[in-house]
C-alpha positions in Angstrom: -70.2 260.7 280.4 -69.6 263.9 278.5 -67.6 266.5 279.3 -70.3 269.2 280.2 -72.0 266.3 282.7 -68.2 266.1 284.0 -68.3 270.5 284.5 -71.9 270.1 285.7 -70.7 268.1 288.3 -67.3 269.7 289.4 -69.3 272.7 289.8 -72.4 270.8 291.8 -69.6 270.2 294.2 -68.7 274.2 294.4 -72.3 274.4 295.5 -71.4 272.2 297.7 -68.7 273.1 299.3 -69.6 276.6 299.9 -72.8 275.7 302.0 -71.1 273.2 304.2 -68.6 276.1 304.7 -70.4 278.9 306.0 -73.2 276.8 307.1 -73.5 277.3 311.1 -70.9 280.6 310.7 -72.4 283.8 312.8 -71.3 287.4 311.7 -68.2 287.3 314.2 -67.0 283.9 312.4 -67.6 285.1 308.6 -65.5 288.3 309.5 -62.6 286.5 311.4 -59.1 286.5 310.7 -56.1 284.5 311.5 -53.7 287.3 311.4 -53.8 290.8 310.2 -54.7 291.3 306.8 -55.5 287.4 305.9 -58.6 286.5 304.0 -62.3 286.2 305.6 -64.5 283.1 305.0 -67.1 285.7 304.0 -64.2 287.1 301.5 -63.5 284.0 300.0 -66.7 282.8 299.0 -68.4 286.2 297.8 -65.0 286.6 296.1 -65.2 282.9 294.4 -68.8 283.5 293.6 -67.6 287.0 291.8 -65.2 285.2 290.0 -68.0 282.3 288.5 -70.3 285.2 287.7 -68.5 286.9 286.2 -66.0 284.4 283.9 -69.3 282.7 283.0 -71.1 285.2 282.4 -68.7 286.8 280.1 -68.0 283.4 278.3 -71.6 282.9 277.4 -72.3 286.6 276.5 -74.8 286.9 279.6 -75.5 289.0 282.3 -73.6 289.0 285.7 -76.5 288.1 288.4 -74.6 290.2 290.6 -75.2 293.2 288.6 -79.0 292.2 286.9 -80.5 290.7 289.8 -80.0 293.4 292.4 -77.1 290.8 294.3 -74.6 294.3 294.1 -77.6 296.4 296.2 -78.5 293.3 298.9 -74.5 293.5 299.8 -74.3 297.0 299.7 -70.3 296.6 300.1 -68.6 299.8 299.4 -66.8 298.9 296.4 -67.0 299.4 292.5 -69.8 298.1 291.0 -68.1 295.3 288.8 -64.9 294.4 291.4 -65.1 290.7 291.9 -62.2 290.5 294.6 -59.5 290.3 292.7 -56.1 291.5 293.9 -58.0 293.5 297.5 -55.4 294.8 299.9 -56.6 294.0 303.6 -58.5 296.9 303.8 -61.1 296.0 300.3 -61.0 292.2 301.9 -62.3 294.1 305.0 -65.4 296.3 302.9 -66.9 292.8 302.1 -69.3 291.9 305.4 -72.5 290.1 305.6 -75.3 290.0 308.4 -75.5 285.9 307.8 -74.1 283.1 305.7 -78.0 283.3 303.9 -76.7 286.1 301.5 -73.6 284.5 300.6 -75.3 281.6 299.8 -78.0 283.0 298.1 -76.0 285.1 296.0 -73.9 281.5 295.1 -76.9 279.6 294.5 -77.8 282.1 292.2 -74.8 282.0 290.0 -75.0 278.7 290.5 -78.1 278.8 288.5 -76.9 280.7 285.9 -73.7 278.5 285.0 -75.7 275.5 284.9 -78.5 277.1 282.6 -75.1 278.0 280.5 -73.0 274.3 280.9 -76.7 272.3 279.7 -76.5 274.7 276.4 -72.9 273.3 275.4 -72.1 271.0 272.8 -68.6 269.7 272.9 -67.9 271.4 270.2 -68.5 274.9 272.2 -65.8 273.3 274.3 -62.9 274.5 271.6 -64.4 278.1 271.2 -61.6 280.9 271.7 -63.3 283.4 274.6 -60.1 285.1 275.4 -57.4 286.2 272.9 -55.4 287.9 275.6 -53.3 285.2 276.6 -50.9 283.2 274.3 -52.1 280.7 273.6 -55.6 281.6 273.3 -58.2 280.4 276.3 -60.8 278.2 275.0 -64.2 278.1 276.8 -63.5 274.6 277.7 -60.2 275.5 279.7 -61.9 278.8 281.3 -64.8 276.6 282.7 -61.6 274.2 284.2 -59.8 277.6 285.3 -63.0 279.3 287.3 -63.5 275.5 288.5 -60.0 274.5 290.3 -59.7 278.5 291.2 -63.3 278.4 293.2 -62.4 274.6 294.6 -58.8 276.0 295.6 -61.1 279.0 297.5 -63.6 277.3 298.8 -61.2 274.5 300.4 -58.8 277.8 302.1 -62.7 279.0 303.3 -63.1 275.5 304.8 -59.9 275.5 306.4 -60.2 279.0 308.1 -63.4 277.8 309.5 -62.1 275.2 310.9 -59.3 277.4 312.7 -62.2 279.9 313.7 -64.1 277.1 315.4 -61.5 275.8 317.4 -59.6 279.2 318.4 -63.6 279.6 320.1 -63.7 276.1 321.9 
């Protein structure tokens, strides 16, 4: 097996994931929180998806869905254009609401799209490619791809988890 079939199919199970997780979920339950200020299952997985687009996106030199196919206007979330999530207070974790799991799931299975299209292109060579120089050492594409991979697994699993604690706080 080589290592892209190995990324295509860590991030198949991203895809995954985020369906059985907000499959079934109603407004009320995408918007819940445990306690004040926690995270949202509707948070998490727009947030993870941000995160994908935008990593992949900027590692392969493409466009971010959310921004070229319209994604950022079907949300309509009151936040900058390009914010993917990252470091919201409980009041940006509350801008980000849906009307049904079928937008956050489209908007996933789009980037989902889009990051395959980019992992069939590789070569393992591609793999060593610098796409970062801010960091010391250097971030190769090959350990970006394993970053945005464990950080949306890691997301997606606390998103599962939270549903789990919506459902049964309801029964």
């Amino acid at each position: 097996m080589h290592a892209k079939d190995i990324l295509i199919d860590g991030y198949g199970r991203i895809r995954e994931e985020v369906h059985d997780t907000v499959g079934g979920l109603g407004p009320d339950e995408l918007h819940q929180r445990p306690a004040p200020g926690a995270n949202t299952v509707a948070w998490l997985v727009w947030h993870l998806t941000r995160v994908q687009d935008d990593h992949v996106a900027d590692a392969f030199g493409l466009d971010q869905v959310w921004l070229s196919d319209g994604w950022e206007e079907r949300f309509g979330l009151d936040l900058p254009r390009a914010d993917t999530g990252y470091g919201h207070t409980p009041a940006e974790v509350a801008k980000v609401r849906v009307t049904d799991a079928g937008l956050l799931t489209g908007y996933y299975d789009a980037v989902h799209e889009q990051t395959l299209g980019a992992l069939r292109s590789l070569a393992a060579k591609d793999l060593e490619g610098v796409v970062d120089e801010r960091w010391d050492p250097p971030v190769t594409l090959g350990v970006r791809l394993v970053s945005v991979l464990s950080d949306d697994l890691q997301h997606v699993g606390q998103a599962a988890y939270l549903k789990g604690l919506v459902q049964s706080a309801a029964a």
